[in-house]
C-alpha positions as CSV (number, residue, x, y, z in Angstrom):
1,X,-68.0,-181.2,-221.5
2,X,-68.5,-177.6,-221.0
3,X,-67.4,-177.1,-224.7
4,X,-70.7,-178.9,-226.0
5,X,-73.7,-177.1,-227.9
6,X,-74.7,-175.7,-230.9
7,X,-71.9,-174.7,-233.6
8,X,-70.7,-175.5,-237.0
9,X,-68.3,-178.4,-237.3
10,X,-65.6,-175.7,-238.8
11,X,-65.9,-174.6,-235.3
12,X,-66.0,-177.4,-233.6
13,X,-63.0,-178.5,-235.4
14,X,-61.4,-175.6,-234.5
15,X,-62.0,-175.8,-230.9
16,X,-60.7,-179.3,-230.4
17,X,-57.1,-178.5,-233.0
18,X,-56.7,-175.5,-230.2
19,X,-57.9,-177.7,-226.8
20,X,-54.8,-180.1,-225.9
21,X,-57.7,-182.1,-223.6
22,X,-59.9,-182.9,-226.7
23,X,-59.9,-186.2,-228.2
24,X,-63.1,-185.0,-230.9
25,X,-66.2,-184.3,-231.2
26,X,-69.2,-186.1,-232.5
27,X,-72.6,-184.4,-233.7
28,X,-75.8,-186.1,-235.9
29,X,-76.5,-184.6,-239.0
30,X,-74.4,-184.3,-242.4
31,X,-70.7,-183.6,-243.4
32,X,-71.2,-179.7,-244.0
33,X,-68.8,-178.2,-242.5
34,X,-71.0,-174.8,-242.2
35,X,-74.4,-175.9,-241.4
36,X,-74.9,-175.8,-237.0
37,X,-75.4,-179.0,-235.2
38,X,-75.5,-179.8,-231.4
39,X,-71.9,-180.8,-230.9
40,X,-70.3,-183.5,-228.3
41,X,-67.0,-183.5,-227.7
42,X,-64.8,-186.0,-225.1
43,X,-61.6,-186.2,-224.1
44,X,-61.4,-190.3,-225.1
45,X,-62.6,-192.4,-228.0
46,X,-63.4,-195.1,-226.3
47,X,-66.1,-197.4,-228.8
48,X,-66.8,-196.5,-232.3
49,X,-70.1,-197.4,-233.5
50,X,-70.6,-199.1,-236.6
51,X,-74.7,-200.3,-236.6
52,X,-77.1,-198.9,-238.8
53,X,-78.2,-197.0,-235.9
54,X,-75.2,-195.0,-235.6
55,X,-74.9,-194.1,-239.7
56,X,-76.3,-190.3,-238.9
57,X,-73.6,-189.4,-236.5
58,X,-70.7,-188.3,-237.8
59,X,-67.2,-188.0,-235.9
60,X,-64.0,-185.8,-235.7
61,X,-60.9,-186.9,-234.2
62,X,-57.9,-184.1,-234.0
63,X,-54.5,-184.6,-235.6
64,X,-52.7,-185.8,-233.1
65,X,-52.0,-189.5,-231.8
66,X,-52.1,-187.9,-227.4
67,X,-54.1,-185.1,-225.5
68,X,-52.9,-183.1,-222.7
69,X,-54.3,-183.0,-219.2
70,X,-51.6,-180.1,-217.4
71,X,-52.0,-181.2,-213.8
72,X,-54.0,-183.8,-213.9
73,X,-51.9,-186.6,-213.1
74,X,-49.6,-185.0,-210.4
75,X,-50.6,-187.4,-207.6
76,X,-47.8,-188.6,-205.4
77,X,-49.8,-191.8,-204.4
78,X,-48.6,-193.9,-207.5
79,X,-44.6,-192.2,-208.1
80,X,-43.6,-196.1,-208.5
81,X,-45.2,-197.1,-211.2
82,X,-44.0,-194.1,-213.6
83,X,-41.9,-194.5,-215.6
84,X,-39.2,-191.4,-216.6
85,X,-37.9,-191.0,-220.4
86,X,-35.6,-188.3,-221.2
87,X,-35.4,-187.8,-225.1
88,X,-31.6,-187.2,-224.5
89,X,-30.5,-190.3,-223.2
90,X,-33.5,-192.7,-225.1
91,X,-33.0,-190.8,-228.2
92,X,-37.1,-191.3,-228.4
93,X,-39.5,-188.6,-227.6
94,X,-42.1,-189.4,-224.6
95,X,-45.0,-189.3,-227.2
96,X,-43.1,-192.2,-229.3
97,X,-42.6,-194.2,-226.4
98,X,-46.0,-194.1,-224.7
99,X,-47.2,-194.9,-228.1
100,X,-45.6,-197.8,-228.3
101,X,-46.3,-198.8,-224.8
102,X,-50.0,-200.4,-224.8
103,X,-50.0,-199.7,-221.1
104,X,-49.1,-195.9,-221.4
105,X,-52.1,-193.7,-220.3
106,X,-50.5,-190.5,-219.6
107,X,-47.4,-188.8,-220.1
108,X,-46.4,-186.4,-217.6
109,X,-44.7,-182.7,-218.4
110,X,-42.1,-181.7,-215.8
């Protein structure tokens, strides 16, 4: 990510609350919130290591159960397979119902 380097985890923290594409950060070192560390952010949390090995890294995931990719996913190839949920009619935000979809990978702004 271009967001990487060296920075505080206050700031990295701050960066990824602010960035709708960041899933969190990860960095080696301790749980000071002011001391610098190189920083690694990504968009996904995909495997969480739990082996002695992996005790010294430390990991931040934002407040938020979705990230936002504006544009990403506007290919016309695969208009099919979405699937449209207006809040109105569902009475269920988009964010509820791809959460509770275990196939949902991306909900679309229009």
């Amino acid at each position: 990510s271009d967001l990487n380097g060296w920075m505080t985890p206050g700031q990295a923290k701050d960066i990824c609350e602010n960035d709708e594409k960041c899933g969190g950060f990860t960095y080696k070192g301790t749980t000071l919130m002011n001391r610098e560390c190189e920083i690694y952010f990504f968009h996904i949390l995909v495997n969480l290591e739990t082996d002695v090995d992996s005790w010294k890294w430390i990991f931040y995931k934002p407040n938020r159960t979705y990230i936002r990719f504006p544009g990403i996913f506007e290919n016309e190839d695969d208009i099919e397979n979405r699937k449209f949920v207006n809040s109105n009619i569902d009475g269920i935000t988009p964010e509820e119902k791809c959460e509770m979809d275990q196939e949902c990978v991306a909900i679309v702004n229009t």
